[in-house]
TORTOR-721163 format. One record per residue (C-alpha): residue number from 0; residue in three letters; x, y, z. Coordinates in Angstrom, 2 decimals, decimal comma. Example, Ala and Ser with C-alpha at 12.3 -4.5 7.8 and 13.67 -1.06 7.14 Angstrom:
[site 0 'ALA' [12,30 -4,50 7,80]]
[site 1 'SER' [13,67 -1,06 7,14]]
This chain:
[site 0 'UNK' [-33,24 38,91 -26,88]]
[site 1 'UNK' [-31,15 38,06 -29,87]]
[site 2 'UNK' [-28,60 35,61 -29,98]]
[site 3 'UNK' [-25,82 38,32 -29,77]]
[site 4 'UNK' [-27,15 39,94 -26,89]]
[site 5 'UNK' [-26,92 36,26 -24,99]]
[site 6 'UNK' [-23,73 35,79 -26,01]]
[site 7 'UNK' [-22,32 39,49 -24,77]]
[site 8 'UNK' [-24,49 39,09 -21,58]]
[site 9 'UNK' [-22,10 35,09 -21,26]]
[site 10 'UNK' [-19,42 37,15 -22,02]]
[site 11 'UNK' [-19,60 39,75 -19,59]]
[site 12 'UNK' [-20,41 37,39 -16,73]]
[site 13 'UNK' [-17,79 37,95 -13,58]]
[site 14 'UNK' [-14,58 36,04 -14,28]]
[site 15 'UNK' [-15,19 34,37 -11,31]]
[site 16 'UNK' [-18,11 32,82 -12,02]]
[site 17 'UNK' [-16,66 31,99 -15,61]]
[site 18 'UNK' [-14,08 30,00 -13,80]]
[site 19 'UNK' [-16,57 28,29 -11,22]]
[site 20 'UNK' [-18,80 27,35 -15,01]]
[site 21 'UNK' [-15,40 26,06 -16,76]]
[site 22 'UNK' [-14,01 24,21 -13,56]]
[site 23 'UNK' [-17,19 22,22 -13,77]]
[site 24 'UNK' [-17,24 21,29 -17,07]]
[site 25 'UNK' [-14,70 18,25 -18,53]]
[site 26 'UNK' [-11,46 19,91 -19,53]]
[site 27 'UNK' [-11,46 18,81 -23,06]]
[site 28 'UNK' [-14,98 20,74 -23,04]]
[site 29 'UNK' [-13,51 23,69 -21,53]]
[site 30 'UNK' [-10,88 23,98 -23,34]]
[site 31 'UNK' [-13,19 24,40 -26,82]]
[site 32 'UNK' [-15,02 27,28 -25,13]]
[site 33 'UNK' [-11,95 29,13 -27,18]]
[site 34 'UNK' [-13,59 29,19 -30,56]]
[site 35 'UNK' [-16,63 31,19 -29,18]]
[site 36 'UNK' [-15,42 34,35 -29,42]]
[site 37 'UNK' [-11,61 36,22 -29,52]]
[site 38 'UNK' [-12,44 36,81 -25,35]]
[site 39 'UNK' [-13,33 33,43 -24,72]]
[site 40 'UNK' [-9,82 31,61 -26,52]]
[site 41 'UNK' [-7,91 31,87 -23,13]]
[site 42 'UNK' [-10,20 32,01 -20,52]]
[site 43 'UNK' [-9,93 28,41 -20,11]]
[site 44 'UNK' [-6,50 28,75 -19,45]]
[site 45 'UNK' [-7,03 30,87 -15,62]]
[site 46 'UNK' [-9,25 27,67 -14,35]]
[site 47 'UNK' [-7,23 26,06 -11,25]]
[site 48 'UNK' [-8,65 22,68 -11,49]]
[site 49 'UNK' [-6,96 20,43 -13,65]]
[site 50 'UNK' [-8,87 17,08 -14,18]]
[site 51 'UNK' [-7,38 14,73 -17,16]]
[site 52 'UNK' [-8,77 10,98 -18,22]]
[site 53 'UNK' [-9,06 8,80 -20,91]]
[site 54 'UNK' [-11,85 10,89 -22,22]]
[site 55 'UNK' [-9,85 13,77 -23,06]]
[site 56 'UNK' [-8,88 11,82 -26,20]]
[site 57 'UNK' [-10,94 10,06 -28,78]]
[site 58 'UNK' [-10,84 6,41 -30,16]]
[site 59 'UNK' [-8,38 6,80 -32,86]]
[site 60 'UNK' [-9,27 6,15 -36,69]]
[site 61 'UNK' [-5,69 6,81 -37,50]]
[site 62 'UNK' [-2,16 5,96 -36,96]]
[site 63 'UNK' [-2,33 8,17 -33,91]]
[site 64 'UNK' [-2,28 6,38 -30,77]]
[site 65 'UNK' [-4,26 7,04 -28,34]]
[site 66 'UNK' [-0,95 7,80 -25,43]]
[site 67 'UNK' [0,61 10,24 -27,84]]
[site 68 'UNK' [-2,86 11,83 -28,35]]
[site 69 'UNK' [-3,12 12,37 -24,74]]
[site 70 'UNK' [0,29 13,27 -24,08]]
[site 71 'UNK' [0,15 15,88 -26,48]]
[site 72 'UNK' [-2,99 17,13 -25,31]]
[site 73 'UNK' [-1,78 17,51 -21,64]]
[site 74 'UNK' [1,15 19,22 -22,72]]
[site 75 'UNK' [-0,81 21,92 -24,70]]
[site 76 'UNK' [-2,87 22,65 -21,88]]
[site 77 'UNK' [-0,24 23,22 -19,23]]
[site 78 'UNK' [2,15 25,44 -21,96]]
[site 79 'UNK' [-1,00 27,95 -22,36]]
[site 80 'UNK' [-2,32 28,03 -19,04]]
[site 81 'UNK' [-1,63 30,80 -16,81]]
[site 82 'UNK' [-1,97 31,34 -12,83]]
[site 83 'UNK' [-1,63 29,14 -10,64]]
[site 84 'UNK' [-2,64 25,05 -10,38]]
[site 85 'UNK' [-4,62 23,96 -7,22]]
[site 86 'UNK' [-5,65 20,40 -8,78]]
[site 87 'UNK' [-4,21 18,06 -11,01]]
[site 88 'UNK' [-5,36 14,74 -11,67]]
[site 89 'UNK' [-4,42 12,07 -14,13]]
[site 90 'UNK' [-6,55 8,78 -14,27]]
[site 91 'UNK' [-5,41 7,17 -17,15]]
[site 92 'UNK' [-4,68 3,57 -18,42]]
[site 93 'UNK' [-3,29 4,61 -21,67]]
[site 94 'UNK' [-0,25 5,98 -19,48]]
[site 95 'UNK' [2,49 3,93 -17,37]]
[site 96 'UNK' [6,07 4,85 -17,19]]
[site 97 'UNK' [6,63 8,02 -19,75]]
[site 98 'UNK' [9,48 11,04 -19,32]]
[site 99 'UNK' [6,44 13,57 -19,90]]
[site 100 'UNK' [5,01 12,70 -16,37]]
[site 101 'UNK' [8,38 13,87 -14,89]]
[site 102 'UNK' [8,15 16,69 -16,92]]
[site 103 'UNK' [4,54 17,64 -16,32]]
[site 104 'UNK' [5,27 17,12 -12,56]]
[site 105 'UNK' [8,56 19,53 -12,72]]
[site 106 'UNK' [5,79 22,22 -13,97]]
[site 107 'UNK' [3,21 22,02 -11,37]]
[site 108 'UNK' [5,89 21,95 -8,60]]
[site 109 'UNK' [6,16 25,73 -9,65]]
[site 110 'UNK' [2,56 25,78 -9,32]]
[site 111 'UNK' [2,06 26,07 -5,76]]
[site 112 'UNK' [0,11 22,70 -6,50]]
[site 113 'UNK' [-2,12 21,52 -3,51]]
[site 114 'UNK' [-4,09 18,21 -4,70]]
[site 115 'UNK' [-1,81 15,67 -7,06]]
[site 116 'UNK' [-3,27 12,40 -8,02]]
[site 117 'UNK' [-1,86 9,99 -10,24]]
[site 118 'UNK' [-3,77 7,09 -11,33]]
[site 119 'UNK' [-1,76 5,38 -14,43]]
[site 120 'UNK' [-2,38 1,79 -16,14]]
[site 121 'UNK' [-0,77 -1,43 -15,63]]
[site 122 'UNK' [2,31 -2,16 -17,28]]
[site 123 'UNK' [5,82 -0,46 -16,04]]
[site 124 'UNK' [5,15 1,23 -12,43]]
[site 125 'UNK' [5,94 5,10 -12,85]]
[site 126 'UNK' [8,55 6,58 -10,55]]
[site 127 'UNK' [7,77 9,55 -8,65]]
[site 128 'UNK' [11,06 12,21 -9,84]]
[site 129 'UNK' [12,24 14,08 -7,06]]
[site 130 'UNK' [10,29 17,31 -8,15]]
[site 131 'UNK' [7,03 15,92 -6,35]]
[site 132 'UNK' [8,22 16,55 -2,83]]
[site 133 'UNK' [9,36 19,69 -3,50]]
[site 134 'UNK' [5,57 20,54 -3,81]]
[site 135 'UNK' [5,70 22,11 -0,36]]
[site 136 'UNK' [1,89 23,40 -0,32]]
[site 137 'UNK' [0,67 19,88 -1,12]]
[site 138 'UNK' [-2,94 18,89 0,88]]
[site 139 'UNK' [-4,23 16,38 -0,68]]
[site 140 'UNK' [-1,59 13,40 -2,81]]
[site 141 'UNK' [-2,69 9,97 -4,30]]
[site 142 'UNK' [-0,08 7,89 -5,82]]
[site 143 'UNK' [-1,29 4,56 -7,99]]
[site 144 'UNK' [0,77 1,86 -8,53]]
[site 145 'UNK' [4,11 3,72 -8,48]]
[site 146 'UNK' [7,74 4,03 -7,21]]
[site 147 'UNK' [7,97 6,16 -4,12]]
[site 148 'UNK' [11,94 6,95 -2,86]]
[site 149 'UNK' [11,82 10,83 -0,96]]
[site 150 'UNK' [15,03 12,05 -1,77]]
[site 151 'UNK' [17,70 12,73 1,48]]
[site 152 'UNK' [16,94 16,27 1,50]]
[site 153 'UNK' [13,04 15,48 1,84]]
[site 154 'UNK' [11,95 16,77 4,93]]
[site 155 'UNK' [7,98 16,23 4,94]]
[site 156 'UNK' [4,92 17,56 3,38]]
[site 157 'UNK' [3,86 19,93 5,98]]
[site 158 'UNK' [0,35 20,81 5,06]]
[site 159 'UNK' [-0,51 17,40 3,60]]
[site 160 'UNK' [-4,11 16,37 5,02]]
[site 161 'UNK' [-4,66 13,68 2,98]]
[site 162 'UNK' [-2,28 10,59 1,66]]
[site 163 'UNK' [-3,41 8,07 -0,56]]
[site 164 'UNK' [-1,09 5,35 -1,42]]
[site 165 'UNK' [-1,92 2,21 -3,52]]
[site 166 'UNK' [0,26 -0,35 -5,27]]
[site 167 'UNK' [2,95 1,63 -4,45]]
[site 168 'UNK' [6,17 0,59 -3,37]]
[site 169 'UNK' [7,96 2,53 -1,13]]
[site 170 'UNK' [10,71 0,90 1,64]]
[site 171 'UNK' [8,89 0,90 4,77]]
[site 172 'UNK' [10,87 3,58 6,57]]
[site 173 'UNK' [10,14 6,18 3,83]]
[site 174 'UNK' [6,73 5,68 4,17]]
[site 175 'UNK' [6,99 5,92 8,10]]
[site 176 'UNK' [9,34 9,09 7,77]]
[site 177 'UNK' [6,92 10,33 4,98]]
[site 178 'UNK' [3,69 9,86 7,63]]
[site 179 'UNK' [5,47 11,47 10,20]]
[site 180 'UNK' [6,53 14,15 9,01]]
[site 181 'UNK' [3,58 15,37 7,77]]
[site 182 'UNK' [2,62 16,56 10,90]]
[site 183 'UNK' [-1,30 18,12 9,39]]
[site 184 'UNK' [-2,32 14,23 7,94]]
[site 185 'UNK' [-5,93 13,36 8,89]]
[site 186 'UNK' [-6,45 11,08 6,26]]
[site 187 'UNK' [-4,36 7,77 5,14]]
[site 188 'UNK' [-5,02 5,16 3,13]]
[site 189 'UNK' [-2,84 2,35 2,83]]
[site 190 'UNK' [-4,06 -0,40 -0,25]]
[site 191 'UNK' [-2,18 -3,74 -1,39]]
[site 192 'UNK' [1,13 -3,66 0,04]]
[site 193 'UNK' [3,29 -6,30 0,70]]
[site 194 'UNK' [4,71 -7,71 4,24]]
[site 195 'UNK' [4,64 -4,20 5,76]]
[site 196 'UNK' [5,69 -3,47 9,02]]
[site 197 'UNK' [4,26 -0,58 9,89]]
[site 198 'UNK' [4,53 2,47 13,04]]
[site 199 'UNK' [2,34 5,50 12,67]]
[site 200 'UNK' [3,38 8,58 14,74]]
[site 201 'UNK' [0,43 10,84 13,29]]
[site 202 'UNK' [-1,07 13,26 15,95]]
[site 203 'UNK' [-3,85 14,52 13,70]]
[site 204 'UNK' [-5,06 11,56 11,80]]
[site 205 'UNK' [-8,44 11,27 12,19]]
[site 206 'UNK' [-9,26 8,30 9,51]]
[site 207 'UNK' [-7,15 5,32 8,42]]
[site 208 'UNK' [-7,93 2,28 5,89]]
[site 209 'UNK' [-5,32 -0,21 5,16]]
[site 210 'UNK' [-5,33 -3,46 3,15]]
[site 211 'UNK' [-2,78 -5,51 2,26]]
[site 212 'UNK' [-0,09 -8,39 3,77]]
[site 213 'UNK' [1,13 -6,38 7,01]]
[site 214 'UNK' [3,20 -8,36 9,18]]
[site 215 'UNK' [2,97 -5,48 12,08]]
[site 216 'UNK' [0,99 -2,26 12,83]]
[site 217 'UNK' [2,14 0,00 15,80]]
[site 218 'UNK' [-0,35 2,99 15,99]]
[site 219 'UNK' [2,33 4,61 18,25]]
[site 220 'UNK' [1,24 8,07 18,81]]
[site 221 'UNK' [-2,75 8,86 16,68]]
[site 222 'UNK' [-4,78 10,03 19,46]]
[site 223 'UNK' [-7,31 11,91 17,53]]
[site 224 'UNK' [-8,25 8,73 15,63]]
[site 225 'UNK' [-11,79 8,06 14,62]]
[site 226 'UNK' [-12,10 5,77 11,77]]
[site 227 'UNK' [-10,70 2,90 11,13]]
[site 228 'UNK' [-10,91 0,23 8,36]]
[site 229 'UNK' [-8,67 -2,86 7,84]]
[site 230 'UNK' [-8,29 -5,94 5,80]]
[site 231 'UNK' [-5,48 -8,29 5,93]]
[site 232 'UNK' [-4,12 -10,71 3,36]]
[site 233 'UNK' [-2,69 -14,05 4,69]]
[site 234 'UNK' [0,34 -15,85 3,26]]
[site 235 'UNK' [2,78 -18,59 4,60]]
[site 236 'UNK' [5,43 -15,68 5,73]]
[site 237 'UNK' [2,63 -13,80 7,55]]
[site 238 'UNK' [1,25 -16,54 9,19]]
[site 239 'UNK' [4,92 -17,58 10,11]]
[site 240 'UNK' [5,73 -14,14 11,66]]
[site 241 'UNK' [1,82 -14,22 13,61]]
[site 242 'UNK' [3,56 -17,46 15,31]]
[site 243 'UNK' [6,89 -15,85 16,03]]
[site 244 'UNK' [5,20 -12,99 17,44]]
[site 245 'UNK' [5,92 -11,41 20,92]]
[site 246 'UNK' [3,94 -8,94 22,52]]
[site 247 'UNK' [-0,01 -8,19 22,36]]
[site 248 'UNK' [-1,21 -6,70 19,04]]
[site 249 'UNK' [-4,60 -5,83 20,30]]
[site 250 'UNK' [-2,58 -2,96 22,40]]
[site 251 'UNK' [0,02 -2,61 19,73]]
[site 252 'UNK' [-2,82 -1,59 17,14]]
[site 253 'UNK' [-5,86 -0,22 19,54]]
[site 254 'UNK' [-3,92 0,88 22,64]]
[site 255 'UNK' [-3,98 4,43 22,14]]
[site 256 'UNK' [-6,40 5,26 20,05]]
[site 257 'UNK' [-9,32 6,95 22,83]]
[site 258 'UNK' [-11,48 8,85 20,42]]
[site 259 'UNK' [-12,50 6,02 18,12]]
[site 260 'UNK' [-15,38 6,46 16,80]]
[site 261 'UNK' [-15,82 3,36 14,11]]
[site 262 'UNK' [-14,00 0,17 13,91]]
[site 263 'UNK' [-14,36 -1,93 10,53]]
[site 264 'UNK' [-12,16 -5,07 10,46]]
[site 265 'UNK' [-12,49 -7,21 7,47]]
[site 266 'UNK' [-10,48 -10,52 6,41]]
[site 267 'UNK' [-8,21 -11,55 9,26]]
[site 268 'UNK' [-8,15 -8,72 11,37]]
[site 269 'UNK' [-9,69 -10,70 14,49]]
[site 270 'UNK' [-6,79 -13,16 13,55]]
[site 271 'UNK' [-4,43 -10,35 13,73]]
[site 272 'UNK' [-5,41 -8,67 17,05]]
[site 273 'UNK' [-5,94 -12,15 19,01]]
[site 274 'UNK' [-1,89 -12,31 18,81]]
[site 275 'UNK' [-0,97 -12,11 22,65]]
[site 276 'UNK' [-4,37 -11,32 23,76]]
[site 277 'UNK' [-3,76 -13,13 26,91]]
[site 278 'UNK' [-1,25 -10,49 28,22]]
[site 279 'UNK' [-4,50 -7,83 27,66]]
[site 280 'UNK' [-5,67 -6,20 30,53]]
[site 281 'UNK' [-8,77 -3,70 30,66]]
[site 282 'UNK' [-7,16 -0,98 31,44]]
[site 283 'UNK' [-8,78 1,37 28,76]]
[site 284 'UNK' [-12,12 1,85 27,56]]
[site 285 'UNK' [-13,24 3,27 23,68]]
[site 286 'UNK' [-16,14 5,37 25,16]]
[site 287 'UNK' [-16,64 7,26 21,41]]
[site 288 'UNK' [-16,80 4,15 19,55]]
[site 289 'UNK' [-20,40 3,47 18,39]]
[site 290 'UNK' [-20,13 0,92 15,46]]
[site 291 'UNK' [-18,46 -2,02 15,57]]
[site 292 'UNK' [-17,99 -4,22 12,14]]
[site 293 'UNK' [-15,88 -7,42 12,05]]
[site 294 'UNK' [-16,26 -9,77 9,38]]
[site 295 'UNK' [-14,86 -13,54 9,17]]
[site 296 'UNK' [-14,40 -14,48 12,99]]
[site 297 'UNK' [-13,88 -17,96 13,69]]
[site 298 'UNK' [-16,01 -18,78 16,61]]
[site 299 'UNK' [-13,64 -21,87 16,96]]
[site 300 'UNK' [-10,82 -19,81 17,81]]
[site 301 'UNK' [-10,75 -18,78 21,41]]
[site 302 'UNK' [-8,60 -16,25 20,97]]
[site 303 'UNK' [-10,75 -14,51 18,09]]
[site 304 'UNK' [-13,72 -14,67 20,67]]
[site 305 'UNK' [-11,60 -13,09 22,95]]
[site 306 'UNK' [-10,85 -9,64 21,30]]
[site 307 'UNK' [-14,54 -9,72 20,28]]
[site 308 'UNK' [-15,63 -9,70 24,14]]
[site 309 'UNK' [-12,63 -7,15 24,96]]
[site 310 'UNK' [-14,15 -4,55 22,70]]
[site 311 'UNK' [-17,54 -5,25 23,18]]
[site 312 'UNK' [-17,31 -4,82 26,40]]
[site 313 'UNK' [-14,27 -1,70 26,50]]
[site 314 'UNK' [-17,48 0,40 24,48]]
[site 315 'UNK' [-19,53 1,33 27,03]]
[site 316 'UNK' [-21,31 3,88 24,24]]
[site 317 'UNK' [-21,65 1,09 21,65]]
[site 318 'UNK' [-24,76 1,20 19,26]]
[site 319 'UNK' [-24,01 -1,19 16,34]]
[site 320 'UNK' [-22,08 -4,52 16,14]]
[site 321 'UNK' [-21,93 -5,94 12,92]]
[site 322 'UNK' [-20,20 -9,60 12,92]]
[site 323 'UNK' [-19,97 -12,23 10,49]]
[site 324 'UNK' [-19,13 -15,32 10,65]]
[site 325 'UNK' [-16,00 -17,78 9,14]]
[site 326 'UNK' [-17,61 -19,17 5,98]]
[site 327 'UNK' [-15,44 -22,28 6,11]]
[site 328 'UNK' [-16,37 -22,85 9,63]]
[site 329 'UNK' [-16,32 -26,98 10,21]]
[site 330 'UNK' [-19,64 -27,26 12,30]]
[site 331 'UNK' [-18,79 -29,22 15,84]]
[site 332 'UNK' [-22,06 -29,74 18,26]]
[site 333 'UNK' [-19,88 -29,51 21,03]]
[site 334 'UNK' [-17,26 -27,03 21,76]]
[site 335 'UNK' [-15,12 -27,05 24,76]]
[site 336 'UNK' [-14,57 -24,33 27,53]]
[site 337 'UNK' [-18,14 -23,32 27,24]]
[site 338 'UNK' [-17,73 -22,42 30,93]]
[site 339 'UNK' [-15,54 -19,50 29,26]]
[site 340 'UNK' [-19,17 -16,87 29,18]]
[site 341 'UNK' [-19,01 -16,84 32,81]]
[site 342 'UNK' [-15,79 -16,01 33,46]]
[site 343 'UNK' [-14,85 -13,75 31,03]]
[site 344 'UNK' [-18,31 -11,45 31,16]]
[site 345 'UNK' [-18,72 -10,28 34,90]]
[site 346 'UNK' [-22,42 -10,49 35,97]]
[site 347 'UNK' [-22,74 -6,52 35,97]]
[site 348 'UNK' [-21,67 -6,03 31,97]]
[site 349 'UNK' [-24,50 -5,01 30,30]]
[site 350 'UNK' [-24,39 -3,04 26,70]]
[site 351 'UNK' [-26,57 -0,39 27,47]]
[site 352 'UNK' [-26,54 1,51 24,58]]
[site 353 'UNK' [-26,59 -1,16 21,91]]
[site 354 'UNK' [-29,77 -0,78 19,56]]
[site 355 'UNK' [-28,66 -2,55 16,62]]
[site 356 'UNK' [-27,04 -5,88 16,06]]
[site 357 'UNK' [-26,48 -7,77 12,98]]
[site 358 'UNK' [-24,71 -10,96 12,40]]
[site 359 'UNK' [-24,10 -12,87 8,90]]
[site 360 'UNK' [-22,45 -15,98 7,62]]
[site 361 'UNK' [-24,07 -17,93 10,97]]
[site 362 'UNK' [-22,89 -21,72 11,24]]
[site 363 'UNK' [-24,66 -22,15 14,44]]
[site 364 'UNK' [-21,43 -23,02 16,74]]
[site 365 'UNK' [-21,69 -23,46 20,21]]
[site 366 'UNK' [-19,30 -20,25 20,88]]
[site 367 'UNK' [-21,24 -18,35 18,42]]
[site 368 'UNK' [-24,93 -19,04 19,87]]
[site 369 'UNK' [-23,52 -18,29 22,94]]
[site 370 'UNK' [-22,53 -14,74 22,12]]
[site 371 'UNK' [-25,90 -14,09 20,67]]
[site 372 'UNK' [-27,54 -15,24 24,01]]
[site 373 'UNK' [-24,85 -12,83 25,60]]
[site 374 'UNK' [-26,02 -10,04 23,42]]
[site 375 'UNK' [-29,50 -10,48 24,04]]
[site 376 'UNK' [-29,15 -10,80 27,50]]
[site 377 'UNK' [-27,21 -7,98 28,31]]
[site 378 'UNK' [-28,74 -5,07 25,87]]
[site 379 'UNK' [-31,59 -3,38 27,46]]
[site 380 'UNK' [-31,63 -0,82 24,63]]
[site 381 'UNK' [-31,62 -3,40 21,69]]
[site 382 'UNK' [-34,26 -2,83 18,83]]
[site 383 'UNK' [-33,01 -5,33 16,09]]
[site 384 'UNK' [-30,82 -7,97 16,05]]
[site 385 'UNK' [-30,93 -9,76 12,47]]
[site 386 'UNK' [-29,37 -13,30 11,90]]
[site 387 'UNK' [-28,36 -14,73 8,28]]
[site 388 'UNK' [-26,79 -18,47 9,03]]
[site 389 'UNK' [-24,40 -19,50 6,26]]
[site 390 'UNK' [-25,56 -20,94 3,39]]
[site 391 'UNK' [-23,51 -24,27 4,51]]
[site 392 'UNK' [-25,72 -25,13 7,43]]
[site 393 'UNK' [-28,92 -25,11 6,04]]
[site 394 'UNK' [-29,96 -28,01 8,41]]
[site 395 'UNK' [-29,00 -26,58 11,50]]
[site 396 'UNK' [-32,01 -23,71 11,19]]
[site 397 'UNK' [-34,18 -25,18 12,52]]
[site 398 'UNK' [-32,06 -25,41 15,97]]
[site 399 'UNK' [-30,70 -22,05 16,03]]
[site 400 'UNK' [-34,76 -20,42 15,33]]
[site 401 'UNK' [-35,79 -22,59 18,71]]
[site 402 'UNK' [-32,19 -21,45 20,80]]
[site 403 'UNK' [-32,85 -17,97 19,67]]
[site 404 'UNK' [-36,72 -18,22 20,86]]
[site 405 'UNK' [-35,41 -19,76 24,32]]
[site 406 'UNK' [-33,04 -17,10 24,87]]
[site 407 'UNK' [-33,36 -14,45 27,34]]
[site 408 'UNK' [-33,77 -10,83 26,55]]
[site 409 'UNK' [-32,86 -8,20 28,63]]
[site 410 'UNK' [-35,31 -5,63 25,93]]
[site 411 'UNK' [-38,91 -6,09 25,56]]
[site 412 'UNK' [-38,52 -4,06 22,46]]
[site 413 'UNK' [-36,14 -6,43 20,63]]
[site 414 'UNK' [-36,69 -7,33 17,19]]
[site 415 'UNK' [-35,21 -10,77 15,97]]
[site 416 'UNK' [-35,30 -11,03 12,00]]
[site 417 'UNK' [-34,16 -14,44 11,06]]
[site 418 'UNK' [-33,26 -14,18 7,76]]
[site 419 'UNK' [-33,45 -18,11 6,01]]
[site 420 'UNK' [-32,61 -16,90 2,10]]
């Protein structure tokens, strides 16, 4: 076959798979497929996928600089395509704050545009113009470090699925209004915001990760929730408002929330829910939730051990607990209220699905041996529990290897990996 055969037989493919071949290829590559031939110079122009980085330029060797380059470029592609625009994204650190964003976004709202991302450098935050929430078929938006403010006549995205906010600074009741009226949202992400207070009505969110300083998180009506990760950032007005603090955040944040599946809580979050946790009551139990993470507990807080135990033992279906540990944990060989094991875990609470259990950052505490010795005790089904102590307590070893070999298991299949590096 000669080479103009191959090249008719290219040209003559279906358009549809023509558009499937250019949607996969880098934009800047699809757009040269226009010099091949006189019935490839537009066929770039039907593809619905619109996909723009710092790639699409080159290094410049002249006076041209590299944010006019791409700016122009942009703007060429969306004057000559035709059809409609499912996708657009723009990851870019040669843009901030520029008019041709606005104008760009004025286009795609006449688009019927579905997925929007904007991901622009630092510098000047862009803000959104009030063209983006007139994009009514929106599914999918992520917004990087810009100025939100819905305009009065805003009244929700209603088939937004996903919502990705970060850096972006929005007055907490538009962000509230903007959650719940978007009545379709399974997906939100929530990253580096500052003292947020927060209420999420969301009846079909399904996954939620926030990090950031939040002073307050209601989830007030997400039923269907299943994942859920957190971090929290602690400063001298958060910790202020913790102490000022009425109510019990463990039910303000996990109260109704019955088909959780996963529960990841990073920096602080133990702090966070262990506000109040002496008005909570088990009157609910997570009987989905299977994996359990919670990272920096202070096992000299009794509090923090507290709303450990209350979800340990509120998952009757539990299968992993991952927990570490407070790095900058002051070691004390005594610890009062020891006592506290037998009152607060009744004789018949047993985790009797739990197979794997891992714990890092160990510094060998009295209250933290002593929920290791729970765990052991009360896990018929365990297969591995793995300890890492903290590299600050590298004399103290020695004592937790014998305490974990005098401990009692409750599983004769049990594997204990005590890991010294």
């Amino acid at each position: 076959m000669d080479n103009a055969s191959a090249h008719d037989l290219l040209s003559d493919l279906p358009l549809s798979i023509v558009e499937s071949i250019l949607t996969l290829l880098p934009i800047r590559d699809a757009v040269r497929t226009s010099i091949l031939s006189s019935k490839w110079r537009y066929r770039w122009a039907c593809i619905p996928q619109l996909v723009f980085d710092d790639k699409c330029v080159d290094v410049p060797v002249d006076k041209a600089s590299p944010e006019s380059s791409l700016i122009k470029f942009i703007t060429h592609v969306l004057l000559l395509h035709k059809g409609p625009i499912h996708k657009f994204k723009l990851s870019t650190s040669y843009l901030q704050s520029c008019p041709e964003i606005d104008q760009w976004i004025l286009f795609l709202s006449r688009t019927d545009i579905r997925e929007l991302t904007l991901e622009l450098g630092e510098g000047e935050w862009f803000r959104v113009p009030a063209s983006l929430f007139s994009c009514s078929k929106l599914t999918h938006l992520e917004l990087f470090r810009c100025e939100l403010d819905p305009p009065p006549s805003f009244r929700g995205f209603f088939c937004l699925k996903s919502l990705n906010l970060q850096q972006v600074y929005v007055v907490p009741e538009a962000i509230e209004n903007l959650i719940a009226n978007s009545p379709l949202l399974e997906s939100l992400t929530l990253l580096y915001f500052d003292s947020l207070e927060l209420s999420i009505h969301a009846p079909n969110l399904k996954n939620l990760y926030l990090e950031g300083e939040f002073k307050e998180i209601c989830l007030v009506n997400a039923p269907l929730l299943a994942v859920i990760s957190i971090a929290l950032y602690m400063t001298d007005d958060i910790a202020e408002h913790f102490e000022q603090s009425s109510g019990c955040n463990f039910i303000k944040f996990l109260g109704g929330v019955p088909n959780l599946e996963r529960l990841v809580g990073h920096i602080y979050f133990t702090k966070y829910l262990s506000i109040g946790i002496e008005q909570w009551k088990h009157q609910f139990a997570y009987y989905h939730l299977k994996i359990i993470e919670l990272y920096r507990v202070s096992f000299e807080d009794m509090k923090e051990i507290l709303v450990v135990l209350h979800l340990i033992m509120s998952s009757p279906n539990l299968e992993e607990l991952h927990i570490s540990g407070s790095s900058n944990t002051v070691v004390s060989p005594e610890a009062p209220d020891l006592d506290f094991w037998e009152t607060q875990c009744p004789s018949k609470c047993t985790c009797k699905q739990l197979k794997i259990v891992k714990i890092t950052d160990v510094n060998g505490v009295p209250h933290e041996m002593e929920l290791i010795k729970f765990l052991l005790g009360n896990a018929p089904a365990l297969q591995m529990m793995s300890i890492a102590p903290s590299v600050y307590v590298a004399d103290a070893k020695m004592k937790m290897l014998i305490d974990l070999l005098r401990f009692r298991r409750a599983s004769s299949q049990a594997e204990i990996i005590f890991i010294q590096d």
